[in-house]
LOFI-989166 format. One record per residue (C-alpha): residue in one letter; x, y, z. Coordinates in steps of 0.05 Angstrom, whole numbers, plus 5000, padded with zeros to 4 digits. Layout:
BEGIN
resn,X,Y,Z
A,X,Y,Z
...
end
This chain:
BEGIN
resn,X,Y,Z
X,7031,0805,7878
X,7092,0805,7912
X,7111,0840,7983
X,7159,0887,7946
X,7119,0903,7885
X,7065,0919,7937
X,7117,0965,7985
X,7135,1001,7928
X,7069,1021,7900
X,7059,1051,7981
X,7113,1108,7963
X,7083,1122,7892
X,7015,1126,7930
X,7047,1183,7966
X,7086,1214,7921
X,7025,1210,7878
X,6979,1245,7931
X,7031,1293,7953
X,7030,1329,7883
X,6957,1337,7880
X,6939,1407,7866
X,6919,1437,7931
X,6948,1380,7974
X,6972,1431,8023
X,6906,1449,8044
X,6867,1387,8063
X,6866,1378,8137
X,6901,1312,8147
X,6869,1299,8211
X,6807,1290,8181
X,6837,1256,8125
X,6878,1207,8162
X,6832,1199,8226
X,6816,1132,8260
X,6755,1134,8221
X,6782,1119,8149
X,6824,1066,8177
X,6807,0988,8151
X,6829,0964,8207
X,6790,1003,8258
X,6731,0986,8215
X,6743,0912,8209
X,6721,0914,8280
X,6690,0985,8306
X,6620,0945,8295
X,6629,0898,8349
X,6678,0930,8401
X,6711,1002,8430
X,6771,0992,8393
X,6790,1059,8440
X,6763,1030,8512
X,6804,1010,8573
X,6776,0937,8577
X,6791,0919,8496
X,6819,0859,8507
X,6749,0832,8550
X,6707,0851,8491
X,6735,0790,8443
X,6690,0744,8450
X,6683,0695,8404
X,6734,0659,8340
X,6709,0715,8290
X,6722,0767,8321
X,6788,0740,8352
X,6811,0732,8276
X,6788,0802,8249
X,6821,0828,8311
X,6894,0797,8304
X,6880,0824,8224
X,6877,0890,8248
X,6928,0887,8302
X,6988,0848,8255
X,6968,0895,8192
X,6980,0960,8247
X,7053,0927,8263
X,7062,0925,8191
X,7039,0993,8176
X,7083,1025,8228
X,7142,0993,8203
X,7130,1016,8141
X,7122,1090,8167
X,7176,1090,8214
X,7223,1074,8152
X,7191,1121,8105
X,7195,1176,8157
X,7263,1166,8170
X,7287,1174,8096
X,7231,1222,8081
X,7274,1271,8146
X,7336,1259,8102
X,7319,1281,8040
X,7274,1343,8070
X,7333,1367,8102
X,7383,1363,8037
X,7328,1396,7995
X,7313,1451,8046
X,7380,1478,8040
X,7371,1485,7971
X,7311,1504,7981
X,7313,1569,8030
X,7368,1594,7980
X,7326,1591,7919
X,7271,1621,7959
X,7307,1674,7975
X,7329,1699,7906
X,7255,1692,7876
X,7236,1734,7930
X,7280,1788,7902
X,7236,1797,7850
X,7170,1791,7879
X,7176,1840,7932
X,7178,1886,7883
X,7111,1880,7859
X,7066,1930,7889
X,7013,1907,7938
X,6944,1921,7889
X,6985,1871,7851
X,6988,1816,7897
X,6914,1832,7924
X,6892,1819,7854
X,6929,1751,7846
X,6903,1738,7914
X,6830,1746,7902
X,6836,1702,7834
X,6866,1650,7873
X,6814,1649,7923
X,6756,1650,7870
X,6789,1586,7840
X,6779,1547,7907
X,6712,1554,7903
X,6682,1532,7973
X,6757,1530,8000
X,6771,1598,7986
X,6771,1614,8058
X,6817,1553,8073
X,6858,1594,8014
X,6860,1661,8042
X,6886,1632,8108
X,6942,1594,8077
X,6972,1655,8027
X,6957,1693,8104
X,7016,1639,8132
X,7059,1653,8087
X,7100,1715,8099
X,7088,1775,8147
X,7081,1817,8080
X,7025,1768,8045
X,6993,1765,8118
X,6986,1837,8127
X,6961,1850,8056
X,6904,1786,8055
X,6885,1812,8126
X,6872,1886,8090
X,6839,1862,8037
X,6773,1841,8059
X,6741,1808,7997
X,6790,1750,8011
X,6753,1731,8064
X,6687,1725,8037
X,6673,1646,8023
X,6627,1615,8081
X,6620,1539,8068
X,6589,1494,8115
X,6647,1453,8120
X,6690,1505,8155
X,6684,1499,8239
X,6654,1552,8280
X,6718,1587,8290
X,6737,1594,8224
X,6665,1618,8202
X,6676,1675,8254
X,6744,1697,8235
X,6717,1702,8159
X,6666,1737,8188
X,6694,1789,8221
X,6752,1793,8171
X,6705,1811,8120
X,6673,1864,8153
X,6609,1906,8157
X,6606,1922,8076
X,6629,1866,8041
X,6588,1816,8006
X,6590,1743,8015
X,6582,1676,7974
X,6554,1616,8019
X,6573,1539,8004
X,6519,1491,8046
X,6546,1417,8030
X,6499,1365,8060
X,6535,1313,8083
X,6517,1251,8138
X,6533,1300,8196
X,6472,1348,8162
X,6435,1284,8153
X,6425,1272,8231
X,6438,1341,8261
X,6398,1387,8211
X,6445,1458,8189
X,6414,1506,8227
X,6484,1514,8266
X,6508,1539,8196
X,6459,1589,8185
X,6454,1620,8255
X,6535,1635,8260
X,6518,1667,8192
X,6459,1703,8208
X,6491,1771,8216
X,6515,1763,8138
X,6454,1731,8108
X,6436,1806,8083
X,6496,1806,8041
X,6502,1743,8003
X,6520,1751,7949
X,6514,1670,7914
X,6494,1612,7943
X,6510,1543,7924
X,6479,1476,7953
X,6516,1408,7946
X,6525,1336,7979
X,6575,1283,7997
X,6574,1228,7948
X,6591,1186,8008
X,6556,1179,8076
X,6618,1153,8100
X,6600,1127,8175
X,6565,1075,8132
X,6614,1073,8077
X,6547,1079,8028
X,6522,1134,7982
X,6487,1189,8015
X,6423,1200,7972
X,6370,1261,7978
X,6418,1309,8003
X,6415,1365,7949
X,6333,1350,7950
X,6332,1357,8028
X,6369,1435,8027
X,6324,1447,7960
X,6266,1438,7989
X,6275,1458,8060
X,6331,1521,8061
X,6272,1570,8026
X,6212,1547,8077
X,6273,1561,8143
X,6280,1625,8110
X,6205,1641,8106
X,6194,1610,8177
X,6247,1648,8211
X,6240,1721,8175
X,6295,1724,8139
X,6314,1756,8067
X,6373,1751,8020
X,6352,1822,7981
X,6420,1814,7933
X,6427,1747,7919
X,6439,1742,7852
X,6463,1670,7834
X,6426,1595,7862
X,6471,1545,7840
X,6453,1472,7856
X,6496,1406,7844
X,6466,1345,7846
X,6490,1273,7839
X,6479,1239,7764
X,6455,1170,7806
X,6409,1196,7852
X,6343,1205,7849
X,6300,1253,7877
X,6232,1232,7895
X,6196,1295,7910
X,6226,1331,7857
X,6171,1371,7822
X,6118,1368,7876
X,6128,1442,7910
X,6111,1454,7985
X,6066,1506,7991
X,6115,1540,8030
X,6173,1526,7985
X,6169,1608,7958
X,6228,1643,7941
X,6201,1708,7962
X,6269,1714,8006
X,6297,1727,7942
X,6274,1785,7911
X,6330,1802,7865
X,6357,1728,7843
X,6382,1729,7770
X,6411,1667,7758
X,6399,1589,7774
X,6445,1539,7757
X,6425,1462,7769
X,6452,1397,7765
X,6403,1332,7762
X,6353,1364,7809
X,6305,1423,7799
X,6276,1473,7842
X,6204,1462,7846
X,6178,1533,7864
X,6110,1546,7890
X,6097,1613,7843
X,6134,1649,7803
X,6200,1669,7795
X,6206,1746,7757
X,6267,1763,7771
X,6299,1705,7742
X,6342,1722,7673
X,6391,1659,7662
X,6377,1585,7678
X,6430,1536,7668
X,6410,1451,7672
X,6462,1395,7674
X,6413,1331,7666
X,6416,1255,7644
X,6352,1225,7618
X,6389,1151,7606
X,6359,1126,7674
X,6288,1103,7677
X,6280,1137,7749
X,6288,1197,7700
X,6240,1193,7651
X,6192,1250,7675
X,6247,1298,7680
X,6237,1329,7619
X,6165,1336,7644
X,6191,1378,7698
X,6244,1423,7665
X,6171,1451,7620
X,6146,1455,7679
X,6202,1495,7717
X,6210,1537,7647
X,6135,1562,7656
X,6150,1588,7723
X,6208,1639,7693
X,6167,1689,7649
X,6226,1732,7642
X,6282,1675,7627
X,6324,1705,7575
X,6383,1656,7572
X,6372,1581,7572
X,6430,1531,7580
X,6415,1456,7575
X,6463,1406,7569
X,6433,1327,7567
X,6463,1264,7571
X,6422,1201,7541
X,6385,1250,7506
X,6386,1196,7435
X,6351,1146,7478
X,6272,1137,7457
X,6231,1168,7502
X,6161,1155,7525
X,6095,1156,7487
X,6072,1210,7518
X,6084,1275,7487
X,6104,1338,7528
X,6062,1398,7539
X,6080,1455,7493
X,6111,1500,7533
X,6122,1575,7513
X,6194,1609,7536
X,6172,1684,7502
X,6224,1715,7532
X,6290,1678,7517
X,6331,1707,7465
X,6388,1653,7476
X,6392,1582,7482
X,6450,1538,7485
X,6436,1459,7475
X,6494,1417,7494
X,6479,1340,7479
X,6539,1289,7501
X,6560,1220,7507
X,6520,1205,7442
X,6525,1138,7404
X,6515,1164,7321
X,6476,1101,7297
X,6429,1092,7363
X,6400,1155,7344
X,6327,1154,7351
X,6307,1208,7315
X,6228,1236,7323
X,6225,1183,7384
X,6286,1206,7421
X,6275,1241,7486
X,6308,1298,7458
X,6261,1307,7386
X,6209,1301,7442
X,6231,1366,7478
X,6247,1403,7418
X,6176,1391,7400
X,6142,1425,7461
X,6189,1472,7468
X,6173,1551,7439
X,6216,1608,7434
X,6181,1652,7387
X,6237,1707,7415
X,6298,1666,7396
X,6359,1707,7369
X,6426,1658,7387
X,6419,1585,7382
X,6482,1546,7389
X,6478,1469,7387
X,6526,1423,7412
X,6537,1352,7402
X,6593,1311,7436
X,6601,1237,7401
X,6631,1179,7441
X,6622,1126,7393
X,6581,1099,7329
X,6538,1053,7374
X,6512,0993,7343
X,6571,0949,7321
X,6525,0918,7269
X,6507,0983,7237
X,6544,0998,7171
X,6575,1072,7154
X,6517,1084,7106
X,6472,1069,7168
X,6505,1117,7222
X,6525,1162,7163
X,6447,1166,7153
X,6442,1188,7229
X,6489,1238,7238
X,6442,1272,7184
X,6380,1262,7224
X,6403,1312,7272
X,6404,1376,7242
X,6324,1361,7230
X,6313,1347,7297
X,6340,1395,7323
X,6318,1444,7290
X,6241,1431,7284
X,6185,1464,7246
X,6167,1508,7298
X,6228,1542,7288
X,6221,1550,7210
X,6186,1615,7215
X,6226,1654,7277
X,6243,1723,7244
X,6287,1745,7294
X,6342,1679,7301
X,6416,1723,7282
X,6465,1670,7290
X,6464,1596,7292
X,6519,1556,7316
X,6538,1482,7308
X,6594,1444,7346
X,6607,1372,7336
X,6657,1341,7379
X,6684,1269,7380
X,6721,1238,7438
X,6787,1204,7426
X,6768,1135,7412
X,6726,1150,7355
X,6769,1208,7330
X,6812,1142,7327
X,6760,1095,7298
X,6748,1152,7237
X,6818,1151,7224
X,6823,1077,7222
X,6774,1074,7177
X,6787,1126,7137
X,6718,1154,7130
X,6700,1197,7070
X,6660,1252,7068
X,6606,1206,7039
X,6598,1167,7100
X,6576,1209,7153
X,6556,1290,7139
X,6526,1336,7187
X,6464,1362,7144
X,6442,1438,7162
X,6370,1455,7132
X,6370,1515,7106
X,6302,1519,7092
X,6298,1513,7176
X,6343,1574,7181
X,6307,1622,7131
X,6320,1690,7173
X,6384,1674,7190
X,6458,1718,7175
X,6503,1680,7205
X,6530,1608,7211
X,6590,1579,7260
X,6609,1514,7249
X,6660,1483,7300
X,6660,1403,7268
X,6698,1337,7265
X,6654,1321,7213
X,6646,1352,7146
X,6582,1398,7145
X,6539,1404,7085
X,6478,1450,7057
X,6413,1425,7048
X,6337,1434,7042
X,6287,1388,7082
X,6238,1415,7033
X,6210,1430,6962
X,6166,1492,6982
X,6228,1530,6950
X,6248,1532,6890
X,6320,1544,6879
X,6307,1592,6840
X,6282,1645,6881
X,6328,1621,6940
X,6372,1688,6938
X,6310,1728,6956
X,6286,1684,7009
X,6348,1665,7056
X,6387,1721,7086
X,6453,1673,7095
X,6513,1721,7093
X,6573,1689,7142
X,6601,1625,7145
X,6650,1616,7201
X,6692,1556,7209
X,6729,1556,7281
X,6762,1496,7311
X,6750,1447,7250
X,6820,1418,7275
X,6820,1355,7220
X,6784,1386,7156
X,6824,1406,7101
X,6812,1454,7036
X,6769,1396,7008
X,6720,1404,7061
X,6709,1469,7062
X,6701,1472,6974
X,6651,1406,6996
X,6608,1455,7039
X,6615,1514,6996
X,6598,1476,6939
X,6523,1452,6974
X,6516,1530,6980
X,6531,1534,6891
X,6475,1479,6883
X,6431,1508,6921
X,6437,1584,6897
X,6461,1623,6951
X,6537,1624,6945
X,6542,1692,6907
X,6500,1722,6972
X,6560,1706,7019
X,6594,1759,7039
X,6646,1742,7086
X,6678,1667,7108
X,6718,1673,7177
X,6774,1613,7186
X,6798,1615,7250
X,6837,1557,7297
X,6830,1511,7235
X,6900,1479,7240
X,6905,1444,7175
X,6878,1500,7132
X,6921,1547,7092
X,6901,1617,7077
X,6924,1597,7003
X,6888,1545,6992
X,6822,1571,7019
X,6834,1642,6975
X,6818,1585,6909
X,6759,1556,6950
X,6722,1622,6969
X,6756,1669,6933
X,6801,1736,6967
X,6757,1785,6978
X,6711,1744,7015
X,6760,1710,7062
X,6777,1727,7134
X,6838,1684,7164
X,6850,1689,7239
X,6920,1647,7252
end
């Protein structure tokens, strides 16, 4: 590379950066400190880069050479800014000009608005910052002396505590808030955590604790005074957070919502092997636990607990008893209601081992989101996902929506008739036998999704309807009324059995809505293919309603031939 093409991609690096959504509210002196600077680090292991007697510390030819490095790329670098700066002043003060005026008339119109208005677009744009929404609430605070005076009387702005934020800026939230309000805690472990623990965090926050609302645990991918990942973190406040709040007394009576975000390549070690003291007795009243690569590992059990969402990967042999420990974790919510589990490497063969049957009685919906799946590396009855479905019972099941997510075919060797033959395997997997006979499944839905390199790779090909069909088994779906299908592929009806006649199909399936939403790339001959599985198979008469919706290459008229008027419902 040459030293202009490199000078020039410096101002694209900051142009770039300076657009960044929310680039006004990092903290650039963290950012840009002496810490994340190559050239303090070529050296900061062997000297005080910062110490009176620097030059008495280079000792030796090394550390002589990474020394002048350092010191000639610094001369370099403040050439470069000194430059930049002084055209950067230039153009800042021809565009403020500008600037102030257009300003001025958009303000025209917004003072107008009413101040409920602005408190409302306030608050949503503190939500969306998540753990920054009290770095947020300060910055629309700077902006006028109207916005100041209507953030600082509007107290649920001020609401976000994250473990990030200094001492001061806890206690201004703090007492912004007030007495009454309630509160949503962010505790990010990070290498700081790591040596000094976070018991600073939750004794400034002690007088809120009470009123916490949510609370959400995360870690640095980073630890960055070693410039290596930081493993264990999310384990560490897991396991630990719940026996400080035992030790120390304290409760969290609302808390409503756990949410947990682990890392996809670390592992936890401990995971599934509860302290006796890891009890979530301090929360009484929690509704809702949402996870990401690591499970809670609860002592007893958990009553109060109505929804659990789980963002996993099983495509790691560290994780191959994860699965394991999600039954287990599911036998420890007796009153789970809503299940959401979404799996990467979930087509991979799993163990030998089969998984204890594990009954969910109380779950009425479950969501299965399966992604980054290959179609011809499918592994059918010995994938890790077969496995689950297997031990899994939900003999109070009323919404089941399955989701797959493609990324390619897989196996370059494997023909279309062989990843066509697949795709089919799903449906039967998914579906097992022990949910043949559930009376009380309402609605069934199916999305299949394919990223952009194979949506490019089908049309390449040009692949047929023949080649690769989504099969749904009707005879798996017996007590069911209603069918979404959201596909890139073309969806057929079949039966996995010959317990049924045809014949006597009308009076056994209770099939009466088809819904087709977001097929973007079928056609009319797609939906008469699908329609025409129902004909063969006896039930088409028994449909009483088709819903089209977000289907862009699907006329109204030619669907009215397909399913007939009287039974079609087009949403444009």
């Amino acid at each position: 590379m040459s030293p202009e093409s490199e000078a020039s991609k410096v101002l694209l690096a900051l142009e770039k950066a300076a657009l960044t959504p929310n680039f006004h509210l990092l903290d650039l002196n963290v950012e840009f400190g002496t810490k994340k600077w190559n050239a303090v680090r070529n050296i900061r292991g062997d000297v005080d880069l910062f110490s009176e007697d620097l030059d008495s510390q280079i000792v030796d030819a090394d550390l002589t050479s990474r020394f002048m490095a350092s010191a000639f790329q610094m001369d370099a670098i403040v050439s470069m800014l000194n430059v930049l700066s002084g055209f950067a002043n230039k153009i800042q003060t021809h565009l403020k000009r500008s600037q102030e005026w257009i300003s001025a008339k958009l303000s025209k119109g917004i003072n107008k608005l009413p101040d409920e208005i602005f408190t409302k677009i306030f608050q949503f744009a503190v939500w969306e910052e998540g753990y920054d929404g009290g770095r947020q609430a300060i910055f629309l605070s700077h902006v006028s002396r109207r916005f100041r005076n209507i953030a600082l009387g509007s107290r649920s702005l001020w609401t976000t505590l994250f473990s990030g934020d200094t001492d001061a800026q806890l206690e201004t939230f703090i007492s912004r808030a007030g007495s009454y309000e309630e509160f949503h805690a962010f505790i990010n472990f990070t290498s700081a955590e790591k040596e000094e623990g976070i018991g600073y965090f939750t004794d400034i926050c002690r007088p809120t604790i009470t009123r916490w609302r949510t609370l959400t645990l995360s870690q640095d991918g980073v630890d960055w005074d070693v410039d290596e990942p930081l493993h264990g973190g999310v384990e560490f406040l897991t396991s630990n957070l719940p026996s400080e709040f035992a030790l120390v007394g304290l409760q969290l009576p609302i808390l409503e919502k756990l949410e947990i975000q682990g890392h996809v390549n670390d592992t936890y070690e401990r995971q599934g092997e509860p302290f006796d003291e890891e009890s979530y007795s301090w929360a009484p009243n929690l509704r809702n636990i949402c996870c990401s690569y690591v499970l809670p590992s609860p002592s007893g059990p958990l009553p109060s607990v109505s929804t659990f969402s789980f963002t996993h990967s099983v495509a790691f042999p560290s994780q191959t008893r994860s699965l394991d420990l999600l039954l287990k974790f599911l036998g420890k919510v007796p009153n789970l209601s809503t299940f959401e589990l979404e799996l990467y490497g979930a087509n991979e063969e799993s163990l030998e081992t089969p998984l204890p049957l594990t009954e969910c009685s109380a779950v009425t919906s479950f969501h299965l989101r399966l992604r980054n799946l290959r179609v011809a590396d499918f592994r059918g009855e010995r994938s890790y996902i077969a496995s689950f479905m297997n031990a899994l019972r939900m003999p109070s099941l009323e919404d089941l929506s399955i989701s797959l997510g493609f990324i390619r075919i897989g196996d370059r060797r494997a023909g279309e008739d062989d990843w066509g033959q697949a795709l089919g395997k799903f449906s039967q997997t998914l579906m097992p036998d022990c949910f043949w006979d559930s009376t009380r499944l309402a609605s069934l839905s199916c999305e299949l999704r394919c990223e952009r390199a194979l949506r490019r790779y089908l049309a390449k090909k040009a692949v047929s309807n023949n080649d690769a069909v989504f099969f749904v088994a009707l005879d798996r779906i017996i007590h069911i009324p209603s069918v979404t299908i959201s596909s890139c592929f073309p969806v057929d009806f079949t039966l996995d059995s010959d317990f049924v006649s045809h014949a006597d199909m009308g009076e056994r399936y209770n099939l009466r809505e088809l819904r087709f939403i977001g097929c973007d790339n079928w056609t009319a001959v797609n939906v008469k293919s699908t329609v025409n599985t129902l004909s063969r198979l006896g039930v088409r008469d028994d449909i009483k309603r088709v819903v089209v919706q977000n289907c862009k290459h699907l006329a109204r008229q030619d669907l009215m031939d397909v399913v007939g008027e009287e039974k079609l419902h087009f949403v444009y």
